[in-house]
Structure formats: C-alpha cells, structure tokens
C-alpha positions as CSV (number, residue, x, y, z in Angstrom):
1,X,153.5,24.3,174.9
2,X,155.3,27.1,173.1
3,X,152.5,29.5,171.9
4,X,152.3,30.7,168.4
5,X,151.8,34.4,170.1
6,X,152.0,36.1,173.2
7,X,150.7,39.5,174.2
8,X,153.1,41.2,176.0
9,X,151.9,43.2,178.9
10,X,153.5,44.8,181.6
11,X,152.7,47.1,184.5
12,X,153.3,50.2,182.7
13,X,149.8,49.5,180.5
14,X,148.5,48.2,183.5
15,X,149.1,51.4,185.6
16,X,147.8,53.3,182.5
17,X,144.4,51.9,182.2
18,X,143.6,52.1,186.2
19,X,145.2,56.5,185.7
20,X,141.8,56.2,182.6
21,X,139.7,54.3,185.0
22,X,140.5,56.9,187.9
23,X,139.6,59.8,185.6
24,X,136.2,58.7,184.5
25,X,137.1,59.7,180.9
26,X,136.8,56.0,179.5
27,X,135.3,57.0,176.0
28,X,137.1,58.4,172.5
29,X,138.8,61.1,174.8
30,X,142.0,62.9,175.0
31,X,144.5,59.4,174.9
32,X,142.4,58.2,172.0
33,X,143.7,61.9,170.4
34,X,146.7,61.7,171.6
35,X,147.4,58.3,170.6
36,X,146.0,58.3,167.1
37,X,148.5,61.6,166.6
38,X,151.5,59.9,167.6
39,X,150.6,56.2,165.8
40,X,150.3,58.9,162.8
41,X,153.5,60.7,163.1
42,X,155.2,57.0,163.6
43,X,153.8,55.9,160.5
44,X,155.1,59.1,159.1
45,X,151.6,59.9,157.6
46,X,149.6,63.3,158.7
47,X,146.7,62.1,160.2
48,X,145.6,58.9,161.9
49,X,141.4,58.3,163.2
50,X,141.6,55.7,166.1
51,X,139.0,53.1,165.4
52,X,137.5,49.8,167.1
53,X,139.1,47.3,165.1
54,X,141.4,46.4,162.2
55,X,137.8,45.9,160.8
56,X,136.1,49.1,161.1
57,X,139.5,50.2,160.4
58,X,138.7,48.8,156.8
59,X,135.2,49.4,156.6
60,X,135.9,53.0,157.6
61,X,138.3,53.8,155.3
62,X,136.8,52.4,151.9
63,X,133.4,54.3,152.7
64,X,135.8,57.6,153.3
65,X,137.5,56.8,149.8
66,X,133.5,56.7,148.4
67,X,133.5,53.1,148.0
68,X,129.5,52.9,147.0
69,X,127.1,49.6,146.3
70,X,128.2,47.8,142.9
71,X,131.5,49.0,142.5
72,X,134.7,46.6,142.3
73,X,137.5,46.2,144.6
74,X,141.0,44.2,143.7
75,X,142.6,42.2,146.4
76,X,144.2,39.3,147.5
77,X,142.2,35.9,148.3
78,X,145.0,34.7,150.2
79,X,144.5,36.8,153.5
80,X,141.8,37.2,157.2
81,X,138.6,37.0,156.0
82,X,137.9,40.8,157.2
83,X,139.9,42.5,154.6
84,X,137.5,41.2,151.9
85,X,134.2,41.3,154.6
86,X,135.2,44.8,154.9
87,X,134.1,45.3,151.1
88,X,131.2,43.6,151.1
89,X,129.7,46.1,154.0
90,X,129.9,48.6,151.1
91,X,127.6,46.5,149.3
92,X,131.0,46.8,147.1
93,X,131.9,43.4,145.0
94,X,135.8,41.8,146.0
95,X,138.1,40.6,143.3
96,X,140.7,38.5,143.6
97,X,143.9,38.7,142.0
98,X,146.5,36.1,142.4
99,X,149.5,36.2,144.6
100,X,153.7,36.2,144.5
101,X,154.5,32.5,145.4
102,X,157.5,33.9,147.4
103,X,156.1,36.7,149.1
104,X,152.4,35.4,149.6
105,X,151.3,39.5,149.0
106,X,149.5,40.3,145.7
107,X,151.1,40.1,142.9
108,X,150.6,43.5,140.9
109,X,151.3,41.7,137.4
110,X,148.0,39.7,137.9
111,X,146.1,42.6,139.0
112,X,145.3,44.6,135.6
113,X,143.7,41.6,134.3
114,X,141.0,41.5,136.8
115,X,140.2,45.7,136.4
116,X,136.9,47.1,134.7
117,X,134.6,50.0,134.3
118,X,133.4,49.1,137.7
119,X,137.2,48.9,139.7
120,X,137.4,51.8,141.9
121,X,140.3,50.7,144.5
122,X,143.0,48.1,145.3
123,X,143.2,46.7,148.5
124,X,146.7,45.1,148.9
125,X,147.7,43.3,152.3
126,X,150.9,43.6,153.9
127,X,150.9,39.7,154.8
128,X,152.7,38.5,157.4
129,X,154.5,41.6,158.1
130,X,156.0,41.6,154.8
131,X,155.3,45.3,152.4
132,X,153.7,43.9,149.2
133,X,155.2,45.6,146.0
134,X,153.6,48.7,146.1
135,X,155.7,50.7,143.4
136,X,153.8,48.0,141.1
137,X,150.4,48.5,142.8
138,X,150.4,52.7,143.1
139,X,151.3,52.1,138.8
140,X,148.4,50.6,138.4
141,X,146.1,53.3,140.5
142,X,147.4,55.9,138.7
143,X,146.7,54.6,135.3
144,X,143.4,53.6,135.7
145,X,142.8,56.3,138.4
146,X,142.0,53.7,141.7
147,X,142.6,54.2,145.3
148,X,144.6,52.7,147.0
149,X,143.4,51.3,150.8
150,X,146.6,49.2,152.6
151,X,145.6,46.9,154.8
152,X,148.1,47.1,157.6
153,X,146.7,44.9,160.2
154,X,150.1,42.7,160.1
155,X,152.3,45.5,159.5
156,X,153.3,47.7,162.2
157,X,156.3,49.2,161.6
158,X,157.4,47.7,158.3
159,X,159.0,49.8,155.6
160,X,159.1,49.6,152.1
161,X,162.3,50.8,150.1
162,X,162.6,54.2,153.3
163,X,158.9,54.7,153.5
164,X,156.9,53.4,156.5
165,X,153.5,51.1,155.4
166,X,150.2,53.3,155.9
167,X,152.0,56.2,154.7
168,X,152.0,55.2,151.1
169,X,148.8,54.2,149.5
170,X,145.3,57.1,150.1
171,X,144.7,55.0,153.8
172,X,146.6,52.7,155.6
173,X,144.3,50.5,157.8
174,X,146.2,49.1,161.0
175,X,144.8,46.0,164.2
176,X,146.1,46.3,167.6
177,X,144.0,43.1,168.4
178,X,145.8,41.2,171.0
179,X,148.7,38.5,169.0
180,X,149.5,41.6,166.5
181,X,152.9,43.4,167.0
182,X,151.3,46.0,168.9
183,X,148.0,45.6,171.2
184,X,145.3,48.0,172.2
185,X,143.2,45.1,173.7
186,X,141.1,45.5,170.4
187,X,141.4,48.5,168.7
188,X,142.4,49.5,164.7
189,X,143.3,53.2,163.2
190,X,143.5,54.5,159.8
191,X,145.9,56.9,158.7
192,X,146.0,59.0,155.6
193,X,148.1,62.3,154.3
194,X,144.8,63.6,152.7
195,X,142.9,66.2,155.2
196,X,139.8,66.0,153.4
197,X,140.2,61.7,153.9
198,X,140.9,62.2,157.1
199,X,138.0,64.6,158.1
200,X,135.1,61.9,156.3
201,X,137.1,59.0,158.1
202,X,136.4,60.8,161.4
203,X,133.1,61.6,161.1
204,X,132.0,57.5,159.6
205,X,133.5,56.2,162.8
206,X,131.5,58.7,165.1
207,X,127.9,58.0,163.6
208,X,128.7,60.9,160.7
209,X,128.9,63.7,162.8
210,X,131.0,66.7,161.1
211,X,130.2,68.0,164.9
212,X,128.2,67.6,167.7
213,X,124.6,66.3,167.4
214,X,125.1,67.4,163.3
215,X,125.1,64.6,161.0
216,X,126.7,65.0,157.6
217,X,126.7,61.6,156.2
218,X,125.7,57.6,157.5
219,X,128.2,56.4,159.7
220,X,128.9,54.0,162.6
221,X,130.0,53.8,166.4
222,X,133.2,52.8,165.5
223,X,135.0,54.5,167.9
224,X,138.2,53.5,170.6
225,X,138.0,53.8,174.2
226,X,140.3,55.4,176.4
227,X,141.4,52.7,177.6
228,X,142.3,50.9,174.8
229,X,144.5,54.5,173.7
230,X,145.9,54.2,176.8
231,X,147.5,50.4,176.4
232,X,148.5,51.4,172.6
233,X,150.2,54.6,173.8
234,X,152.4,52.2,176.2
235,X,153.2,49.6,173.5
236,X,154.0,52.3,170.7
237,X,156.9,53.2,173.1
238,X,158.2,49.7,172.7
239,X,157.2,48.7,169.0
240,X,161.0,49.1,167.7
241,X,161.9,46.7,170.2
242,X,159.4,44.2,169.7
243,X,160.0,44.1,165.8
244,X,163.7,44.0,166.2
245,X,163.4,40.5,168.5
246,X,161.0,39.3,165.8
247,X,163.3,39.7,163.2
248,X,166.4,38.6,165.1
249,X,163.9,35.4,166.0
250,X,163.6,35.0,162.2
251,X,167.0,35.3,161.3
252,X,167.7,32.1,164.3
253,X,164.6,30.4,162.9
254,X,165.8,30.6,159.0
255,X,169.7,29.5,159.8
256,X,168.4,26.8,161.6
257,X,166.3,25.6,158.6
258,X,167.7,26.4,155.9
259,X,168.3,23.1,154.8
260,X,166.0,21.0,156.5
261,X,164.6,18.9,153.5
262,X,160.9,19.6,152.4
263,X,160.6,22.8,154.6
264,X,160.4,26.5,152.9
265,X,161.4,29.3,154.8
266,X,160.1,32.7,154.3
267,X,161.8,35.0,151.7
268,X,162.3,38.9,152.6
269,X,161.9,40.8,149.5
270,X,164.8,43.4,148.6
271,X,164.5,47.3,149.9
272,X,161.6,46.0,152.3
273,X,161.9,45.8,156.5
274,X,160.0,42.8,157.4
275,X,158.1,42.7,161.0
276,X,157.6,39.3,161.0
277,X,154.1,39.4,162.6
278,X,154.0,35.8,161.5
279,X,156.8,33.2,160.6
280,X,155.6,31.2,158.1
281,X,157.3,28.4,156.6
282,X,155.8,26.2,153.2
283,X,155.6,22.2,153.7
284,X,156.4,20.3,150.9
285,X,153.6,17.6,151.5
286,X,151.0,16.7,154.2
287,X,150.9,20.1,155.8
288,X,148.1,18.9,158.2
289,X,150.2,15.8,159.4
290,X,153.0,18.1,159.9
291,X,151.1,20.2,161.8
292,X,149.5,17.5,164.2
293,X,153.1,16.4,164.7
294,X,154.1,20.2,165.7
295,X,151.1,20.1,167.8
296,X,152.3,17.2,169.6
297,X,155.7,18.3,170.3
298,X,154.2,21.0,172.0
299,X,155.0,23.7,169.5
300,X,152.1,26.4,168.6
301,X,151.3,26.9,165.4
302,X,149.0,28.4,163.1
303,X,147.6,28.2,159.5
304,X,147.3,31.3,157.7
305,X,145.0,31.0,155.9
306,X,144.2,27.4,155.1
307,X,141.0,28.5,152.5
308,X,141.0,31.1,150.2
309,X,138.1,33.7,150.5
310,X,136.6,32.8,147.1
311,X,136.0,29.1,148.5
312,X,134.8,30.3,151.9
313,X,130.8,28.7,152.1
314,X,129.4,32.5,152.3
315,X,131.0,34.2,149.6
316,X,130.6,30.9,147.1
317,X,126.7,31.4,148.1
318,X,127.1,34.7,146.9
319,X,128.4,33.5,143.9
320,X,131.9,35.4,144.3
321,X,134.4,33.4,142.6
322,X,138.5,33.6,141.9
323,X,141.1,32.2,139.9
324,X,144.3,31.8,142.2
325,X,146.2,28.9,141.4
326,X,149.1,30.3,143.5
327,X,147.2,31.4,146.2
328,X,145.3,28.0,146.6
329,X,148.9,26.0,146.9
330,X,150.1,28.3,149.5
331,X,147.1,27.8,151.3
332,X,147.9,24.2,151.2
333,X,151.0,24.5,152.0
334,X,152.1,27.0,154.7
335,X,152.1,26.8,158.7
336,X,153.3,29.7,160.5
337,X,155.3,29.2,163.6
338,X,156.3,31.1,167.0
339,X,158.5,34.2,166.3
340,X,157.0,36.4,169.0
341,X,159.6,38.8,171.3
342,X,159.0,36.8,174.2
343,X,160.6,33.6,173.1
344,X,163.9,32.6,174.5
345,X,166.8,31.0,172.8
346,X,166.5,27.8,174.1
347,X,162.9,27.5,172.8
348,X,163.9,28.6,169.2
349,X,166.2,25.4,169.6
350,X,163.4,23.5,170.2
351,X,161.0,24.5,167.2
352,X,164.1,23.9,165.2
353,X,164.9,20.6,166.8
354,X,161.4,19.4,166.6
355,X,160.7,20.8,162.8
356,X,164.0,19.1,161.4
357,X,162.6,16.1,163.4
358,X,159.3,16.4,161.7
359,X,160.9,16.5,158.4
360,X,162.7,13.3,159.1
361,X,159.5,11.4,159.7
362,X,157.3,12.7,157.7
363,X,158.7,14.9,154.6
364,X,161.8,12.4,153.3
C-alpha cells in the first residue's frame, strides 16, 4: 500500500526526546520556549504560545480575541470538524459561508452576506495547504470591525503574495499532529504580532495564570510538553525541505493528469505558495467507487471532508444550519491522494498509472 501520509522521523528527534527524558524537565519548559520563539520568527509573526493541539490552538485563540457566549463566527463548512468545534467551546454560534469551487478555501464574496450585529470574527482555513484570499477576508474585518483567527493547521510554511500564513490575520492557529507537514507528536501553537493577544493566549493555555499560583481569567491545561518541543524543534530545521518535495510531488502528480478524463486536479491560486499538505483531486462521478478502486490498487487515499459541518448529526441537533451549494459538491466530489516527501518516483508512476486506469473503467 502506498499511504496517504507518512510521518517522517529520524534519529535526530529521537536523540532529542531521550536528551528531555534525561533531564527530567518533561513539562512546558525551556524547548517548549524555545520552540514556540523560533516557530514564531519562522512564521515571521512576533510571538507564538505552544499549545496541545491544533484544537486548543483554536479554542485558545478565539477566547484571547474575547470570543464570549452568543456571539457569531464566519467560516467555512467545508473543513476538520475542530475548526468549527473550536467555536462552539465559546458557547459562540458558527456560520458558514460558501466556498471558491477552485480553491476549496472561503470565498470572501459570500462572506458579507452571512455578517450581523452578533459577528465578531472570521475564521478562514488555509485548506489543504493552499492560503485562502485573505486581501478579501482582512476587507471585510476592517469594515465591519471583526477579527480575524487563521486556522493554519494545514499550512505550515505557505505564503500568500510575500507574507508567511499566521502572520497575517490577529492569530494564526497551527497542528503538528502526526500526517501534518510538520510533527510534534500532537502538539498546536498560536502566533500573533499583538503583545497584549499574546499575553491572554498564554495565560488561557496555563489555567489563566498571569503568574504563578495568580489567576487572572478561566483558562485551560492546554499546554505542550517538552518533548513534543523537542521533536518540533528537529522538524522546523527541515520544514523547507519537506514542502519543497511536496510541491515537486504535485507538480509530477498534475503533469501526469492533466488530461486524464473525468479527473480535476488541484488549482494553485496566483501570488500564493502552496504546501500541499494534501493533494486533492475532484472526480467527476462516483467518487466512492473511485475510491474503492484506489483502495484496491493499493493506493492510500483520503476524503477531505466527505460532510459538511452543517449536516454533521450534532450540529443539525443543535439546529445549526448552512447554505453551501459549492461546498456540498466538493464534498462529493474530491479524494485527496499521497503527496508526502517520502514518496519515490516510481510510486508517483504508480498513483498515476493506477488513477488514469481508474478513469478508464469507471469515469468514461
């Protein structure tokens, strides 16, 4: 089987956990500071608070932008379920705006339909790897005076027209779980150019503490170890690397399809860097078929996401709804396929051999 995603792990993290183990600092410690610092300065934003998760990542940064009970936050449908979950711990009501049918990210001429009295940020989600349009996005937030919260968790490293992603909107909310770009283990971090954000993002992930044993405001144990620091300081070293193979992958993967009938490859937006966490491809018709047949041929695959979040069971027995035409077809429609750094040319041959396959049989 070729997998849809491989960690890749060498003895350099290794050795770097077992020097945290040896010291007996295995807690939010001095790699968890040093490694938020330098994730920061990569991003090219001042100040980044190491977190658990992509998650908490979220959660943390929409209680530091004062995200309260009853207020209204745009996103996309067409993404994990944790970017919109991440609202609803707020007590905070998601709304869904529809998508770009090339890009899959939000599409900012749908969001200003969906703001009112009660909109008090925009989450938009760098899908895929792929920078949504945020020139549209930070137009809107100013005029109607929103924050803006990126979620990041695909997007390590991408760059939209010079600047780096989670260095644009208020936060930029990053996952190092293990098939992103980058790993910790598990592990997120938000990063912001605002001290004052900063500051109240610190203290929500360490139970509110502004210091020691004094507790300025609710907050969580949303903290990273040591040892996860210590993994994510190895595999920052080595991010440029790992993006670059993805997108020379891509580049393989999109010659080789471009015209294999009924298949869609993905489309790179001008002025943006693309990491490619995920190469997905649209499938003109009987997407699950397709799939099985991928699945057969030994080639991983994935669907992201096959619902959107206003038709998952929970949030429909909350009563949260959406109109997303465009969001609904993608879901129907797409299957992402290995791109990961660890691929060798010969297996790219075979994806591409087995898709155009595929397309024979099933798609003509």
């Amino acid at each position: 089987m070729i997998n849809i995603a491989k960690p890749i792990i060498s003895d350099e993290e290794i050795e770097a956990v077992t020097e945290v183990l040896k010291s007996g600092m295995l807690a939010q410690g001095p790699k968890v500071d040093e490694f938020q610092n330098k994730f920061a300065k990569y991003v090219e934003a001042k100040y980044g608070i190491a977190t658990s998760s992509g998650t908490t990542a979220l959660h943390t940064a929409l209680v530091a932008a004062g995200i309260k009970p009853g207020d209204e936050v745009i996103t996309t449908p067409f993404t994990f379920a944790a970017t919109s979950n991440s609202i609803l711990y707020t007590q905070a009501k998601p709304v869904y705006a529809d998508i770009d049918a090339k890009t899959f990210n939000l599409d900012p001429a749908k969001i200003e339909e969906q703001i009112t009295d009660k909109t008090k940020a925009i989450v938009p989600v760098h899908l895929y790897g792929q920078p949504a349009d945020m020139d549209g996005i930070l137009e809107i937030a100013q005029k109607y005076n929103l924050k803006v919260i990126e979620d990041a968790a695909q997007g390590h490293g991408a760059v939209y027209k010079g600047k780096k992603i989670g260095s644009i909107g208020d936060f930029g909310c990053f996952s190092f779980y293990p098939t992103k770009n980058m790993t910790t283990g598990e592990g997120g971090m938000v990063t912001t150019n605002d001290e004052e954000y900063a500051e109240k993002a610190g203290m929500v992930r360490a139970h509110g503490e502004s210091k020691r044993y004094e507790q300025s405001l609710l907050g969580y144990n949303y903290r990273m170890t040591d040892i996860a620091a210590s993994i994510g300081l190895v595999q920052l070293k080595h991010i440029d690397e790992f993006n670059k193979i993805r997108n020379e992958n891509a580049k393989y993967l999109s010659e080789g399809l471009a015209d294999v009938e009924g298949i869609t490859t993905p489309v790179v937006a001008d002025n943006v860097t693309h990491v490619f966490h995920q190469y997905t491809i649209r499938v003109s018709k009987d997407r699950d078929t397709f799939q099985k047949f991928l699945t057969d041929n030994q080639i991983g695959t994935g669907i992201h996401y096959p619902i959107v979040l206003y038709k998952q069971p929970y949030y429909q027995a909350l009563s949260i709804t959406g109109n997303c035409p465009l969001a609904e077809e993608a879901a129907s429609q797409v299957i992402s396929i290995p791109v990961h750094p660890s691929l060798t040319t010969e297996e790219l041959d075979t994806i591409i051999d087995t898709i155009k396959k595929g397309s024979e049989e099933l798609l003509q």
